[in-house]
Structure formats: C-alpha cells, structure tokens
N, C-alpha and C positions, 0 to 999 in steps of 0.2 A: 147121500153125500158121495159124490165121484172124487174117487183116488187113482193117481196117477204115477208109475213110478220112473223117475229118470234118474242115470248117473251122471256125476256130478261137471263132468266136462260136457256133456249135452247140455245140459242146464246152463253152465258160464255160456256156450255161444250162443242159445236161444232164451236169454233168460227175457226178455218183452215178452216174448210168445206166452212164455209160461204164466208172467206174472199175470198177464191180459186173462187169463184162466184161470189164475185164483182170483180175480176180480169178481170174475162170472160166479165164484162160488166153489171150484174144484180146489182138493187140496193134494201139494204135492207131493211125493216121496222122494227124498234127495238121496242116490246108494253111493257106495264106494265098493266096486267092483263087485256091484248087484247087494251087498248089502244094504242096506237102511240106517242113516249117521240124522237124519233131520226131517225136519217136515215143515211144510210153507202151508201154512190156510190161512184164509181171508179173516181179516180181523169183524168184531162183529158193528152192526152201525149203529153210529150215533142217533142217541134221543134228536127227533125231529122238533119240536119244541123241548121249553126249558120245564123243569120240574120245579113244583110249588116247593115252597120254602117250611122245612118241617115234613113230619110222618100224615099229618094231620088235615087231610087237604082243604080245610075250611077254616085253618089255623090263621088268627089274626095277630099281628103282634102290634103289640102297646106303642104309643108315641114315646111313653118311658124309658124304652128299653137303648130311643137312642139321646137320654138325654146325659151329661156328665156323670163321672161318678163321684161322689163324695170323696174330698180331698184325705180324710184320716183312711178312703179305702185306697186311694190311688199309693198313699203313702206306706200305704201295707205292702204294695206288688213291689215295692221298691226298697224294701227293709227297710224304710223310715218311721216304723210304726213305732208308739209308746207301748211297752211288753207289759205296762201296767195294767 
C-alpha cells in the first residue's frame, strides 16, 4: 500500500490529482504543518454480483414464508391481542 503525505493547503488546490490517486489505490496523509490530522484511502469495492439470500448458499425459502399472517398474530404486533 503506497502512502503519500501532503499538507493540507496542497491538497485543497490539487485535490482531483489526489483523489484520481486514491482511485488508483494510494492512501493519503493529510498534515497540518507536517503533522498528520487525516487520512484519505480508497474505499473498498463493491460485491460484483448480488449475494444469495441467507448463510446457506443452497437455502430455499418456503412459498409460506410469503403468505399472510394470521390475523390473532398480526393483532399481537399491534397490542390488540386477547392476554388470555
């Protein structure tokens, strides 16, 4: 991993140049009169496809699971339930 360190008025007037370089992959080091106050690196990339649904990767789910729910449960999520 290449680091790079600039202060922080370099940076506001070449800030493209930079970013175009963490793009690339380098991260940057932001100083305030050569110290170090921040750090810029590239975020990491997103999942190229989508991920299965579940841990399980052969996990099937039920046509059940999207059918209504029972009205004494739906009445439950809604404090309408009978406490008897």
């Amino acid at each position: 991993m290449t680091m790079i360190r600039v202060n922080i008025a370099d940076a506001k007037t070449h800030l493209s140049r930079y970013l175009g370089r963490v793009e690339r992959g380098e991260t940057i080091l932001l100083c305030r009169r050569n110290v170090p106050v921040a750090e810029i690196r590239p975020l990491p990339k997103p999942p190229r496809k989508s991920r299965p649904v579940g841990i399980d990767r052969g996990m099937k789910i039920p046509t059940s699971f999207f059918e209504p729910l029972p009205q004494d449960l739906l009445d439950a999520f809604h404090g309408d339930a009978d406490p008897s």
